[in-house]
PQR file of N, CA, C, O and H, with PARSE charges and radii, in Angstrom:
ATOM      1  N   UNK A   1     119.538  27.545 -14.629 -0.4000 1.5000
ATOM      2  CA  UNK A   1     119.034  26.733 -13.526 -0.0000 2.0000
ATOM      3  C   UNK A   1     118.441  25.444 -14.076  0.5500 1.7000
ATOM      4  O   UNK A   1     117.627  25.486 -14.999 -0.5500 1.4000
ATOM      5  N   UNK A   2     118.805  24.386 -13.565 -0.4000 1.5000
ATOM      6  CA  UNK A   2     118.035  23.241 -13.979 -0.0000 2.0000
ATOM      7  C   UNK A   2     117.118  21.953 -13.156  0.5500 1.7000
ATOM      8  O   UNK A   2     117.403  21.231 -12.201 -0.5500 1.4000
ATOM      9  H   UNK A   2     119.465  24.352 -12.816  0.4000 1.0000
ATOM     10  N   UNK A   3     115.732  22.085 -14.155 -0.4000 1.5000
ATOM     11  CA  UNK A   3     114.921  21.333 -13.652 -0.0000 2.0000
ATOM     12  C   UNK A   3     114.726  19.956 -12.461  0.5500 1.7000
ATOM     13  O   UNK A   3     113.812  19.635 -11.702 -0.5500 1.4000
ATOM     14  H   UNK A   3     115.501  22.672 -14.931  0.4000 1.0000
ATOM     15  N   UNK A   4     116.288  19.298 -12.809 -0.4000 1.5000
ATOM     16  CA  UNK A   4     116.368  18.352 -12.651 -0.0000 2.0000
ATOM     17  C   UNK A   4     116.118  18.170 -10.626  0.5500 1.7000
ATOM     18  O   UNK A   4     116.149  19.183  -9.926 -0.5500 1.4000
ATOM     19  H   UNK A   4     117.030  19.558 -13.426  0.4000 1.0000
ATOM     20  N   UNK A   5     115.980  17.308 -10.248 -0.4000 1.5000
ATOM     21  CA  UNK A   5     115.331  17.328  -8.761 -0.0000 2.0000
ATOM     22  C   UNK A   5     116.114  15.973  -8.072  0.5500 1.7000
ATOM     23  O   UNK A   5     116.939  15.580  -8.897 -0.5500 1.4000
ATOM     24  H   UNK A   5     115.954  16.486 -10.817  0.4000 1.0000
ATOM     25  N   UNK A   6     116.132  15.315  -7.117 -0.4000 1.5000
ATOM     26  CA  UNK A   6     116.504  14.453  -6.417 -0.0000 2.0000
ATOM     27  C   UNK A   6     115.710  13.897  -5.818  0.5500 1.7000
ATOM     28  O   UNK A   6     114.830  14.678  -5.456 -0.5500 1.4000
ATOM     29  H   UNK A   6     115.461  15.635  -6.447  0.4000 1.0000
ATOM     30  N   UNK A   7     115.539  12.851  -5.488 -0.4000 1.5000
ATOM     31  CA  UNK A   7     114.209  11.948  -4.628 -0.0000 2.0000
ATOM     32  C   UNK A   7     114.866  11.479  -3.593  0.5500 1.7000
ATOM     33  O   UNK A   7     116.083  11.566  -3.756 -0.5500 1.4000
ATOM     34  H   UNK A   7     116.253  12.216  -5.782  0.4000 1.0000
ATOM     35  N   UNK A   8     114.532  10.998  -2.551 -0.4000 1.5000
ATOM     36  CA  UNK A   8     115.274   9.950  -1.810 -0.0000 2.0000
ATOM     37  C   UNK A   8     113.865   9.208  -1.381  0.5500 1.7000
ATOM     38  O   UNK A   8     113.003   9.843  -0.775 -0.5500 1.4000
ATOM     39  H   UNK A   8     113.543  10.928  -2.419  0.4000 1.0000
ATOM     40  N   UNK A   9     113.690   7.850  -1.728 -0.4000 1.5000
ATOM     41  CA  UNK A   9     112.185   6.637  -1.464 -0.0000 2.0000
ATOM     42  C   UNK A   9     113.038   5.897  -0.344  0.5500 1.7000
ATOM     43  O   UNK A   9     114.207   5.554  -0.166 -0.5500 1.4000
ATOM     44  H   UNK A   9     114.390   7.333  -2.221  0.4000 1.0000
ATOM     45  N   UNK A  10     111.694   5.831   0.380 -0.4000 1.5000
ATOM     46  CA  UNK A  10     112.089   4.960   1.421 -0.0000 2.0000
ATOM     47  C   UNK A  10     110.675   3.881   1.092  0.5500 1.7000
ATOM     48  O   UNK A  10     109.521   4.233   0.851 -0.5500 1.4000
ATOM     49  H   UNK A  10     110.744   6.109   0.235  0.4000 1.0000
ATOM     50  N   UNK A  11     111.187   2.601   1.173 -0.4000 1.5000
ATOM     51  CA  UNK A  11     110.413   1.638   1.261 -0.0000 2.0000
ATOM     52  C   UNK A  11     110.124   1.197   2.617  0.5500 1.7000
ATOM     53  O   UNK A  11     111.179   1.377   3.224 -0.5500 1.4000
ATOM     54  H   UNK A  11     112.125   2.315   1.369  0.4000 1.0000
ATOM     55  N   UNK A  12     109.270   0.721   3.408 -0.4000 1.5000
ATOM     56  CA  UNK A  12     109.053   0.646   5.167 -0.0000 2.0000
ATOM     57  C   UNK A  12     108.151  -0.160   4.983  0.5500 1.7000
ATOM     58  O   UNK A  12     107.456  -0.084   3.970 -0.5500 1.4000
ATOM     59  H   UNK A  12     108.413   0.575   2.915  0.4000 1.0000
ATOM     60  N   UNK A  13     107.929  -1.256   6.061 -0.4000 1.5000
ATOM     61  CA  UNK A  13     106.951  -2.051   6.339 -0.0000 2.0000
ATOM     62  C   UNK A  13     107.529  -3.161   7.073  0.5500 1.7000
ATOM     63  O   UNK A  13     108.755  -3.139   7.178 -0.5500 1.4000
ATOM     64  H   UNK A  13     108.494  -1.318   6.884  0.4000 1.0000
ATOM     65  N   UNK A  14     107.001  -3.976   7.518 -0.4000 1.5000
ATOM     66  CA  UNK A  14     107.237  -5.315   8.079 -0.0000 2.0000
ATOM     67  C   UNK A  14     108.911  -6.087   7.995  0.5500 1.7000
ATOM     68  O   UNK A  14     109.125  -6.870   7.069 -0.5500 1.4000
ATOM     69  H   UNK A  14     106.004  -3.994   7.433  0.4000 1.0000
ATOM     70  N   UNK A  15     109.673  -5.881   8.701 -0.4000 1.5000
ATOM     71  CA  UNK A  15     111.538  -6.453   8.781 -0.0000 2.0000
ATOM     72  C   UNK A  15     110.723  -7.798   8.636  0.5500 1.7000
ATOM     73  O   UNK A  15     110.821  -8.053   7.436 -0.5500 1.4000
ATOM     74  H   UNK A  15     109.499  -5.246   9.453  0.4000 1.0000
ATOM     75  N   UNK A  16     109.880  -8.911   9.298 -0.4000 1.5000
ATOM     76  CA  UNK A  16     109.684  -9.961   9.263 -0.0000 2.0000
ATOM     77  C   UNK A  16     109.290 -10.576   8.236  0.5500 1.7000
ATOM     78  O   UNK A  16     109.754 -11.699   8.043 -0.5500 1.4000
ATOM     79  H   UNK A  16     109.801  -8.704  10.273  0.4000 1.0000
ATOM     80  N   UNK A  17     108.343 -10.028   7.305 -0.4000 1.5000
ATOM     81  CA  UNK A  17     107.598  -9.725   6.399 -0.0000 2.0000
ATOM     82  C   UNK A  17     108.606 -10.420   5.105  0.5500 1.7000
ATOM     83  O   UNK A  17     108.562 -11.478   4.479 -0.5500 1.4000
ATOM     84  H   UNK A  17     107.966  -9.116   7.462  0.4000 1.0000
ATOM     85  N   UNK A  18     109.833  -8.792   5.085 -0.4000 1.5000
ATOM     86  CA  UNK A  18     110.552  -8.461   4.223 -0.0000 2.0000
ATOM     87  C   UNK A  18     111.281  -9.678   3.992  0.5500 1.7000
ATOM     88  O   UNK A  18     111.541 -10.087   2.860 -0.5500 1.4000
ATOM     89  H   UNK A  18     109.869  -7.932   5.595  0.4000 1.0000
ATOM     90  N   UNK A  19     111.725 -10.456   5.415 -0.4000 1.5000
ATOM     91  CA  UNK A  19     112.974 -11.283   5.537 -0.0000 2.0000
ATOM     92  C   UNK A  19     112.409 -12.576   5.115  0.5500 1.7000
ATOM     93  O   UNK A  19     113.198 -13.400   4.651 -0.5500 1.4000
ATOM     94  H   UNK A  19     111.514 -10.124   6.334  0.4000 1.0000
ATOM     95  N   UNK A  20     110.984 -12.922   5.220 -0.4000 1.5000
ATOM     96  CA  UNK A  20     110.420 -13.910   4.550 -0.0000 2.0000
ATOM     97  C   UNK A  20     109.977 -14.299   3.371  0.5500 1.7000
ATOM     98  O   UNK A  20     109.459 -15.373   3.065 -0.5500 1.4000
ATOM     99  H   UNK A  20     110.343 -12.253   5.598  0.4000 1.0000
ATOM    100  N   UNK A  21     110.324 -12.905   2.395 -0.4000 1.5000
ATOM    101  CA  UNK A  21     109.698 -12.960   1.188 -0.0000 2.0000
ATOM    102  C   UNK A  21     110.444 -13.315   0.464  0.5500 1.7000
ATOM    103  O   UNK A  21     111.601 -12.894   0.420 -0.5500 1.4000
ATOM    104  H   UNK A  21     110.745 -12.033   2.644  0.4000 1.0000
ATOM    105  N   UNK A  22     109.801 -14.468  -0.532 -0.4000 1.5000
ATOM    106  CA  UNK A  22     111.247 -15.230  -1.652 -0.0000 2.0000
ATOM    107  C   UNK A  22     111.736 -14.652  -2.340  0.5500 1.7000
ATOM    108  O   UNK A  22     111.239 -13.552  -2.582 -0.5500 1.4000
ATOM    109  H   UNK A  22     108.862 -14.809  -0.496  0.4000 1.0000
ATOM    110  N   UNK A  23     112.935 -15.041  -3.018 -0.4000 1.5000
ATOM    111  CA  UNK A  23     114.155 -14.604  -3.391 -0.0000 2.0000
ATOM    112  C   UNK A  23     113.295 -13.986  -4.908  0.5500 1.7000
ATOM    113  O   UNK A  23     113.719 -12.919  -5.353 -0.5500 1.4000
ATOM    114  H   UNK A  23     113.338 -15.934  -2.820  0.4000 1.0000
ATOM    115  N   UNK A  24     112.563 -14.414  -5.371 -0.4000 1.5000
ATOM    116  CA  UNK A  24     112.092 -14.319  -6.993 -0.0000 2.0000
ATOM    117  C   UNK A  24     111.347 -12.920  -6.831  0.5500 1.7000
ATOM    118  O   UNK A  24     111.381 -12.002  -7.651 -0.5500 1.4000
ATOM    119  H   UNK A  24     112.219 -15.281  -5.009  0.4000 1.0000
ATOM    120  N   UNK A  25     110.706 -12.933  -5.687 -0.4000 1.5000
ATOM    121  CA  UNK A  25     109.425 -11.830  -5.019 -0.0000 2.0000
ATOM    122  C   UNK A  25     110.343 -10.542  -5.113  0.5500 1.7000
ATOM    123  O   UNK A  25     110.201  -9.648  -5.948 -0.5500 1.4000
ATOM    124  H   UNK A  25     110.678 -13.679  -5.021  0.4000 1.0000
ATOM    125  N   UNK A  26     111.179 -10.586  -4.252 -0.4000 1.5000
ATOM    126  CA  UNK A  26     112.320  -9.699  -4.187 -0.0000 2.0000
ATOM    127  C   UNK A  26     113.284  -9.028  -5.040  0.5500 1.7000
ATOM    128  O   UNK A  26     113.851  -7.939  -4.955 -0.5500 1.4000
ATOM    129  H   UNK A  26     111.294 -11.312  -3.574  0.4000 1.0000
ATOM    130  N   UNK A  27     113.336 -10.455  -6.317 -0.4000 1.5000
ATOM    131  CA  UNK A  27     114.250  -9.910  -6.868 -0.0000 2.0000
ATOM    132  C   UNK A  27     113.119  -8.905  -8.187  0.5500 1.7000
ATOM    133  O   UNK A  27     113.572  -8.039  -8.936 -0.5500 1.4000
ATOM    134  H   UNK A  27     112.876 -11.340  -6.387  0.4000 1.0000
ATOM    135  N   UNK A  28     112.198  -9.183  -8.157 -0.4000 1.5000
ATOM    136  CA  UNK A  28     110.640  -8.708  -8.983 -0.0000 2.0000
ATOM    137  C   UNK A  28     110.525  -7.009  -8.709  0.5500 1.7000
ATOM    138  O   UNK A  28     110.439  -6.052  -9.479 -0.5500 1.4000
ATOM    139  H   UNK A  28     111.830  -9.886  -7.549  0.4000 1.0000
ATOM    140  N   UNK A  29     110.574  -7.147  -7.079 -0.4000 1.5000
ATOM    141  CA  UNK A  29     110.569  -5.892  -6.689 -0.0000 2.0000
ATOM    142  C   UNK A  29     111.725  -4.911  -6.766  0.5500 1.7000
ATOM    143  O   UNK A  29     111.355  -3.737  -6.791 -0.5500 1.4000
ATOM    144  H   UNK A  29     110.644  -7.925  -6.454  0.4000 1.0000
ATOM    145  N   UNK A  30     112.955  -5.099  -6.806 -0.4000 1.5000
ATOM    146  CA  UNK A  30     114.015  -4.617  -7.390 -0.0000 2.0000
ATOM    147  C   UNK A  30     114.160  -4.252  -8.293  0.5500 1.7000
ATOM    148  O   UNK A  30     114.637  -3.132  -8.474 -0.5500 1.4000
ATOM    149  H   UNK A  30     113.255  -6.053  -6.786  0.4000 1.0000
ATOM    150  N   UNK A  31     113.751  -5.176  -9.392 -0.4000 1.5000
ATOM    151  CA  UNK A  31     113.657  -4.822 -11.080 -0.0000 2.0000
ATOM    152  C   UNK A  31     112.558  -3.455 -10.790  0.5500 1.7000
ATOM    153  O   UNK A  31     112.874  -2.269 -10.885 -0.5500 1.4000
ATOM    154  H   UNK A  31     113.363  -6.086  -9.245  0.4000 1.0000
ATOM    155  N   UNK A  32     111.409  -3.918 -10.474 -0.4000 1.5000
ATOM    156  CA  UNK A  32     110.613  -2.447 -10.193 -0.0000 2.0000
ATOM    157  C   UNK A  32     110.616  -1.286 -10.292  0.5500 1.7000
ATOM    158  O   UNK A  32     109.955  -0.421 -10.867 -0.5500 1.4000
ATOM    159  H   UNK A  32     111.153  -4.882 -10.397  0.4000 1.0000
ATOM    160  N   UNK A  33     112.271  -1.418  -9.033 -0.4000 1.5000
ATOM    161  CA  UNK A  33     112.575  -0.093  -8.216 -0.0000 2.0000
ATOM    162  C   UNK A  33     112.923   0.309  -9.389  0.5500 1.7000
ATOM    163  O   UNK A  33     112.537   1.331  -9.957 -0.5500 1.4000
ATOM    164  H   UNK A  33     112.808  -2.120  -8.566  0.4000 1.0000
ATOM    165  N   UNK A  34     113.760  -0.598  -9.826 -0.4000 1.5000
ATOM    166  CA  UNK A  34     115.379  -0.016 -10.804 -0.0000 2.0000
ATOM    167  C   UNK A  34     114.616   0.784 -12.327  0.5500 1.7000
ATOM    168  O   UNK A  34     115.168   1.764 -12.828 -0.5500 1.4000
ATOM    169  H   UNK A  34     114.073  -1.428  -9.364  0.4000 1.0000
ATOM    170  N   UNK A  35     113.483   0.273 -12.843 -0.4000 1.5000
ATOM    171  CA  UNK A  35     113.076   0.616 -13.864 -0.0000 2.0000
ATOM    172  C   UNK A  35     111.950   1.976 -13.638  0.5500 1.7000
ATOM    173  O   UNK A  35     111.500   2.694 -14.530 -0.5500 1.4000
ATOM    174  H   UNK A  35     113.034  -0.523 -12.436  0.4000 1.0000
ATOM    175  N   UNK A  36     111.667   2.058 -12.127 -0.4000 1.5000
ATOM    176  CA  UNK A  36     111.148   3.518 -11.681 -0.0000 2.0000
ATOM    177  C   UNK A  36     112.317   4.565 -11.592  0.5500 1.7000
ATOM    178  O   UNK A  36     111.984   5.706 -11.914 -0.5500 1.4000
ATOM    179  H   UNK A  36     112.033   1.474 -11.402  0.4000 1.0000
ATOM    180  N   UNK A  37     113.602   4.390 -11.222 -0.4000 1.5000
ATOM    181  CA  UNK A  37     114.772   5.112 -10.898 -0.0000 2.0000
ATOM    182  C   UNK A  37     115.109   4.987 -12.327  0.5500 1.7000
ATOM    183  O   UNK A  37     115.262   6.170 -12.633 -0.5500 1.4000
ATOM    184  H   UNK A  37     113.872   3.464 -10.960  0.4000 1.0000
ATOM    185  N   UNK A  38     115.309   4.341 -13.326 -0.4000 1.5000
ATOM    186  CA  UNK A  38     115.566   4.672 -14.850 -0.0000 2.0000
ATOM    187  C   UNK A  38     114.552   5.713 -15.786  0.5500 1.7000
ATOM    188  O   UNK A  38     114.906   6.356 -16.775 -0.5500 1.4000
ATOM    189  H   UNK A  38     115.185   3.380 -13.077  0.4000 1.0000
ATOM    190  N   UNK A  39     113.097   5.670 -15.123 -0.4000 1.5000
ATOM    191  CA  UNK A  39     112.310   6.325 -16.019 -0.0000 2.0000
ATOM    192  C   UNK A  39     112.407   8.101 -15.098  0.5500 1.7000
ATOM    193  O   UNK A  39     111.831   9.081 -15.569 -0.5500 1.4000
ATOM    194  H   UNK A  39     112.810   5.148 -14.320  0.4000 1.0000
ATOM    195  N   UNK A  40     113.161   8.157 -13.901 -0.4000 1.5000
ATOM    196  CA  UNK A  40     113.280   9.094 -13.283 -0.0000 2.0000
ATOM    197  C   UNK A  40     114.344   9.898 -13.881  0.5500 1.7000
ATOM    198  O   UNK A  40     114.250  11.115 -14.045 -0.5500 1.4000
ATOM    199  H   UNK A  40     113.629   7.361 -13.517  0.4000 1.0000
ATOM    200  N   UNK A  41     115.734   8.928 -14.321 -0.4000 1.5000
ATOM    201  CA  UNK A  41     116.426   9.561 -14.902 -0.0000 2.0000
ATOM    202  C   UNK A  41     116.678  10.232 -16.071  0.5500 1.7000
ATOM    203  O   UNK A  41     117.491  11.134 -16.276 -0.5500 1.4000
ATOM    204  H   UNK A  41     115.810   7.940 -14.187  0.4000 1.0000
ATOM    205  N   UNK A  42     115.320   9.308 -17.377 -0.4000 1.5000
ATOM    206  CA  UNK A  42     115.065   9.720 -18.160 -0.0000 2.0000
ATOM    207  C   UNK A  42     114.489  10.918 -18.340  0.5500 1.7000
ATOM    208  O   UNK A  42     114.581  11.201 -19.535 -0.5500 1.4000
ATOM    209  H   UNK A  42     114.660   8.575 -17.210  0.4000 1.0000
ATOM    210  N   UNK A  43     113.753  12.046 -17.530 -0.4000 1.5000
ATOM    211  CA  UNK A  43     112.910  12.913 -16.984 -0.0000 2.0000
ATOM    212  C   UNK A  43     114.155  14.008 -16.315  0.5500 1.7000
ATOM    213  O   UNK A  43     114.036  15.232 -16.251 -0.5500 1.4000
ATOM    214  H   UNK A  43     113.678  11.816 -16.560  0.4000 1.0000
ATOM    215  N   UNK A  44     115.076  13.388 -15.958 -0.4000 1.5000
ATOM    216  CA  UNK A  44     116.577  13.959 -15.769 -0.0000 2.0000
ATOM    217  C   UNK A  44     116.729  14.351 -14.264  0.5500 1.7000
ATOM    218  O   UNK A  44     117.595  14.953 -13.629 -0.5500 1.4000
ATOM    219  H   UNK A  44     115.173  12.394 -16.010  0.4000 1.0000
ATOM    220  N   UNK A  45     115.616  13.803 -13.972 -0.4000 1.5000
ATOM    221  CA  UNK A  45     115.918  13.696 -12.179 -0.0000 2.0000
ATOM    222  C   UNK A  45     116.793  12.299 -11.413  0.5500 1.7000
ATOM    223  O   UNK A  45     117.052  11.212 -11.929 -0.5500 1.4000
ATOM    224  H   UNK A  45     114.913  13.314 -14.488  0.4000 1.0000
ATOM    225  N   UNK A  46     117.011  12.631 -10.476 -0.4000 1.5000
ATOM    226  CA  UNK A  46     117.745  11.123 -10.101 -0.0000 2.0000
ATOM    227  C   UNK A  46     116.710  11.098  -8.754  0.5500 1.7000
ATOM    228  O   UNK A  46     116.037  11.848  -8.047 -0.5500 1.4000
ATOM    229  H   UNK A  46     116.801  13.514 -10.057  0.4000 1.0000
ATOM    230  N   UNK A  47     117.060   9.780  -8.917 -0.4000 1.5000
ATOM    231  CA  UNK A  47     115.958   8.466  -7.366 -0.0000 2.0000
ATOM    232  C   UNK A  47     116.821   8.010  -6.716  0.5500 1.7000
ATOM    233  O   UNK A  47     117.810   7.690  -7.376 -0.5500 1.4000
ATOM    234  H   UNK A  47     117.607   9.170  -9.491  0.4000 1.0000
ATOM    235  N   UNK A  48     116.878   7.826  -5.614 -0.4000 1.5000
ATOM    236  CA  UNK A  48     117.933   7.177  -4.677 -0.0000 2.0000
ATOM    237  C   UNK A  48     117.273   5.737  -3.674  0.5500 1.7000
ATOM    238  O   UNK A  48     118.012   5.138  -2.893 -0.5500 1.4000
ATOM    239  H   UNK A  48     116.075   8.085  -5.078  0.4000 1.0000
TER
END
C-alpha cells in the first residue's frame, strides 16, 4: 500500500480582484503554486 495521497487546492477569492492583478503579481503567484506542487511531489504525493 502506498503512502502517497492526492490534494486537489482550490484558490477562491475576489474574480475582480484576480482580473486586476498584474501580470508579474500573478505570474509570482504561480511560481508559488508550482514550487508547493513540486515539494508535494517530492514527499510523493501529487497537488492538483
Amino acid at each position: 500500500m502506498s503512502d502517497a495521497r492526492t490534494y486537489l487546492l482550490l484558490l477562491h477569492g475576489d474574480e475582480a480582484v484576480r482580473a486586476s492583478t498584474p501580470d508579474d503579481e500573478r505570474a509570482a503567484e504561480h511560481a508559488a503554486h508550482g514550487r508547493f506542487v513540486a515539494a508535494c511531489a517530492g514527499r510523493g504525493h501529487e497537488a492538483r
